[in-house]
N, C-alpha and C positions, 0 to 999 in steps of 0.2 A: 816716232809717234809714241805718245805717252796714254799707257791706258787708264787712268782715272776715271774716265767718261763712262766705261764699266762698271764702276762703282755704283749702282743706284741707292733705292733706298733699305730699310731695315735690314728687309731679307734677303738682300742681294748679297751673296758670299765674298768673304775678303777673296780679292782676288790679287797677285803679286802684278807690283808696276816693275815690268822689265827692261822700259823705256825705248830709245832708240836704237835703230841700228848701226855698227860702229864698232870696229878694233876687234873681228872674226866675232862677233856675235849682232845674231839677226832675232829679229821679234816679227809675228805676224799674226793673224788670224783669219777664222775661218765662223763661219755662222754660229757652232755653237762650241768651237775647240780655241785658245790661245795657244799659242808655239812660242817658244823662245829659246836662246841658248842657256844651258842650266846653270842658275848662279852658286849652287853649291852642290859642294860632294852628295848631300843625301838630296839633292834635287834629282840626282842620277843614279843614285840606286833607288829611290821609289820607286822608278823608271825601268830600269833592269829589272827588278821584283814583279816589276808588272808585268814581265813578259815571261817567267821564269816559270810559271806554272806547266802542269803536265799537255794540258792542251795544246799551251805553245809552244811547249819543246817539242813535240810532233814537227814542226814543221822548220821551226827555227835550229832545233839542234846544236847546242852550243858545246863546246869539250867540257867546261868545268864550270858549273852554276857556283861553286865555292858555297859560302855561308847562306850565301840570297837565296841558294836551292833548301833550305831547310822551311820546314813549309809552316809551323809559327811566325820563324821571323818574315817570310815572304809575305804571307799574311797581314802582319801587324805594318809593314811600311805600307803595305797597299793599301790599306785604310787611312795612312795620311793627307794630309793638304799640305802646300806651300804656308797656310798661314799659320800650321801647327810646331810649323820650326821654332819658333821662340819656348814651344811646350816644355814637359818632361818628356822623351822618346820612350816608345815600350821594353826597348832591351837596354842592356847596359854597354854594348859594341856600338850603338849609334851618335852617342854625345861627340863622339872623336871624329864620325865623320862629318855631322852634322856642320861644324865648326869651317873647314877647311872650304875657302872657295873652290869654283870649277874656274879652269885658264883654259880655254880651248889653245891648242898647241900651233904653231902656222903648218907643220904638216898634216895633223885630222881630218879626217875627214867632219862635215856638217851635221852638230846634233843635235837636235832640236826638241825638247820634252813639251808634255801636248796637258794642258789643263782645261778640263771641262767648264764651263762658262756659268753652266745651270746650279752647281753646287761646289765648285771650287774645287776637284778632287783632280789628283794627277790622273791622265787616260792614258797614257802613254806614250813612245818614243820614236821619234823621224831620223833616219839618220843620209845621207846624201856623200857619195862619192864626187866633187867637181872636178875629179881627173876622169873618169870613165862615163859619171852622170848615173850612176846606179842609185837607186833607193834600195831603203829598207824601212820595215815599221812592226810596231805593233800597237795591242791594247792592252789593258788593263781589262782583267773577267768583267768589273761593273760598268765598262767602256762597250763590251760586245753584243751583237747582235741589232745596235741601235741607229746602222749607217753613217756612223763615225768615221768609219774605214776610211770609205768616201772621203767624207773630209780631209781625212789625213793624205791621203793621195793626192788631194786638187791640192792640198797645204804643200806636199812634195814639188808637185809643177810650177806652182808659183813660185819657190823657193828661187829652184832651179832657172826660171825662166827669166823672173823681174829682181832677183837678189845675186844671183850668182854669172847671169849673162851667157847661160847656156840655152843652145836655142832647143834642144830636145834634154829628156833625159828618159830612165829607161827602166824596169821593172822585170825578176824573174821570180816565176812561182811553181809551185808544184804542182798541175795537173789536177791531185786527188784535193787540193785546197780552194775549194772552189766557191771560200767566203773572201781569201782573198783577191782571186780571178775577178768576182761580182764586183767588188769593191773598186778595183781598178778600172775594168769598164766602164761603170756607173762617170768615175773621174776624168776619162776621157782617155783614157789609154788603149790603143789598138796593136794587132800583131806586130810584132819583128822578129827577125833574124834573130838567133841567139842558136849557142850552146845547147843539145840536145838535154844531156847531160849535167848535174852541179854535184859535187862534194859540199857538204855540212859540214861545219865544225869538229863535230866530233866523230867525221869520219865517213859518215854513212853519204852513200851515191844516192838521189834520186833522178827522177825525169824531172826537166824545166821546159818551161814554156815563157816565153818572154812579151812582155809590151813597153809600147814607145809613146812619149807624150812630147808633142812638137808644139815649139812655141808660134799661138797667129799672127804676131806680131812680134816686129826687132827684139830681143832681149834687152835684158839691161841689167846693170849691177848696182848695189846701195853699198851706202860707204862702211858696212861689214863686210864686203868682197875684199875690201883691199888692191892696190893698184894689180891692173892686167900686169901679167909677163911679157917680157917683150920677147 
């Protein structure tokens, strides 16, 4: 599916045509989120930047934010667009990566970067396990608070359900995080089984609580799943 039909008029934000889905990269959307597989390196550290802030590493906890944790530069990608790639970038580290496609790899896991629809600005990142069916995600600060979440979670199960031919897939959170608890409810995720218990990146145990989003209908896969294994 090709999004040009997004395109309106004046004011309507350049938004990136990511095109079909095809060869481990999937495009989708949601009411007011586009998802795609990221076509370049800085499509995915906007991305990463956008999760990198102190609120989210509460929860996310990652071992080593490297560079993207300095909180200028986190700053300064955050406020990009996809259509500011052709721009000058604000640091002098970003032309290099700017340049470099993304290949999603055939063992990756599914990643999916989420642009906002009303003003074209990156919101942040889906990412999908189709060996276990786990999600992950986050926002962008100017993405939060605004029932995005939501979105990003139903964007998770469709993924999951009608692109990748899983008939559930699965979600763990932290208890005390109970923006992202809301958000999965809201998406249609209900209790399961899991893991009392999860390690974080960089080390630290919390408690987990898990939920399951079961497809109402057959699954099915679009020709970025790539043929089933036998």
């Amino acid at each position: 599916m090709i999004w040009s039909r997004l395109r309106g008029g004046r004011r309507t934000p350049k938004l990136p045509l990511p095109g079909a889905c095809g060869q481990r990269r999937h495009t989708l959307h949601t009411e007011r989120l586009l998802l795609y597989t990221p076509q370049t390196r800085l499509d995915l550290a906007v991305c990463v930047a956008a999760g990198a802030d102190p609120q989210a590493q509460r929860w996310l906890g990652w071992e080593n934010l490297g560079p993207i944790g300095e909180p200028r530069l986190r700053t300064a990608l955050v406020q990009l667009r996809p259509a500011d790639a052709a721009g000058r970038p604000p640091f002098p580290g970003i032309p290099a990566v700017r340049a470099q496609p993304y290949e999603p790899g055939p063992d990756d896991g599914v990643t999916l970067i989420a642009v906002r629809l009303d003003d074209g600005r990156y919101a942040g990142l889906l990412e999908l396990d189709p060996g276990t069916g786990e999600i992950g995600g986050w926002l962008a600060p100017h993405a939060r608070g605004l029932g995005l979440g939501t979105e990003l979670f139903r964007a998770a199960a469709l993924l999951g359900h009608d692109h990748l031919g899983l008939a559930a897939v699965r979600a763990g959170y932290e208890p005390a995080n109970t923006a992202s608890a809301g958000a999965l409810t809201a998406a249609g995720f209900v209790p399961a089984d899991g893991p009392p218990r999860h390690r974080l990146h960089n080390g630290r145990v919390v408690d987990a609580r898990w939920l399951r989003h079961t497809a109402s209908i057959p699954p099915g896969r679009c020709s970025g799943a790539g043929p089933t294994t036998p």
